[in-house]
C-alpha positions in Angstrom: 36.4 42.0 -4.4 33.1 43.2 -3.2 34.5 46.4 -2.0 36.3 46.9 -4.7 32.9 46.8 -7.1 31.5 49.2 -4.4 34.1 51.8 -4.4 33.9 51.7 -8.0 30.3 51.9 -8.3 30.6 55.1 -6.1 33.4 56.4 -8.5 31.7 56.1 -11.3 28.3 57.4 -9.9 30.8 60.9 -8.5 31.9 61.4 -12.4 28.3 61.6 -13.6 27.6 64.2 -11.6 30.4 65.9 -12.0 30.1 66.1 -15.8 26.6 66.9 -15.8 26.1 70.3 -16.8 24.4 72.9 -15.1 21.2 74.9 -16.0 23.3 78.3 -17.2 21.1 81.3 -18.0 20.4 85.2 -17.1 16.9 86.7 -15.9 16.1 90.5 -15.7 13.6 91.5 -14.5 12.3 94.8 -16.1 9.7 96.9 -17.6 9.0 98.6 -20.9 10.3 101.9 -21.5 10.1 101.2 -25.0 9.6 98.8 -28.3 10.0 98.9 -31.8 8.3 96.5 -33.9 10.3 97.0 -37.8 8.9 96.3 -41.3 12.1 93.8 -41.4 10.3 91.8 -38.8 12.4 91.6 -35.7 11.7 93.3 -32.4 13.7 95.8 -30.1 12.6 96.2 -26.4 14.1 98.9 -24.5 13.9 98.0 -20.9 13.5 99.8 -17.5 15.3 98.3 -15.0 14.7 99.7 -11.7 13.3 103.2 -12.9 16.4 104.1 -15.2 16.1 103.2 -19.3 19.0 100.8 -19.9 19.6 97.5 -21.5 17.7 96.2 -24.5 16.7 92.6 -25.9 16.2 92.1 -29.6 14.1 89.4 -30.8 15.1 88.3 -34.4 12.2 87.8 -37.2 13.4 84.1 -37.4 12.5 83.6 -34.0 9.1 81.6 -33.7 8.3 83.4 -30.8 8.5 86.9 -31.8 4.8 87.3 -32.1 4.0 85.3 -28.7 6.6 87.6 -27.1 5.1 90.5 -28.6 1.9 90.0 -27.3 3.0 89.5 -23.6 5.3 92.6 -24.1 2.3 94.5 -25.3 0.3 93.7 -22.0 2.7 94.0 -19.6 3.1 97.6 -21.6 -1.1 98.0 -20.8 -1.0 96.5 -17.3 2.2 98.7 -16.3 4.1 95.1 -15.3 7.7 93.5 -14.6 8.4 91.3 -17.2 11.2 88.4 -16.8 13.4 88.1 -19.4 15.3 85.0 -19.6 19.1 84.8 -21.7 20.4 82.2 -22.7 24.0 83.0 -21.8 24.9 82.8 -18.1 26.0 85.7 -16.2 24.5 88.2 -18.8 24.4 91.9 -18.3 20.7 93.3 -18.0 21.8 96.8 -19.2 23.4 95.5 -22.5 21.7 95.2 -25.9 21.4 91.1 -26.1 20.0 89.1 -28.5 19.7 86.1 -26.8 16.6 85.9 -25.4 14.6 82.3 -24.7 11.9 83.0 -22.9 9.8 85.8 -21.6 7.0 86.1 -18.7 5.1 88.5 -16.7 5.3 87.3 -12.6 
């Protein structure tokens, strides 16, 4: 009986961490070719990733964050910096147009 409460203990212990999801996200890493900041309040960054123009993020005007990401965006314009952007979808291409972003920072 005892080994039988083990083995299920250990069972059930395996199906936790099986079902427990895993952290799924995209970074690039890239700098500013370009951004447009629009009267209608949302953001478009057009990013250089390894030297070429390609890829963009778009920050909506809903997003709380627009004007903290703006400022970082703005300095890592100034200081000639890699930024990090972080997508919330996993597996995302850099060198799309995505609108997904979740956090931004300069390494």
């Amino acid at each position: 009986m005892k080994k039988y409460f083990k083995t299920l203990a250990i069972a059930l212990g395996l199906a936790t961490v099986a079902v427990t999801p895993a952290a799924a996200y995209t970074e690039c890493t890239a700098k500013i070719a370009s951004a447009f900041y629009s009267q209608e309040g949302y953001v478009w960054i057009n990013l250089a990733i390894n030297g070429a123009t390609g890829g963009a993020i778009v920050v909506d005007k809903a997003d709380l964050n627009r004007e903290a990401y703006l400022s970082i965006l703005l300095t890592a314009r100034a200081q000639d910096k890699s930024v990090i952007f972080r997508l919330a979808k996993d597996n995302g291409a850099c060198t799309a147009t995505n609108y997904d972003l979740t956090g931004i920072w300069i390494p």
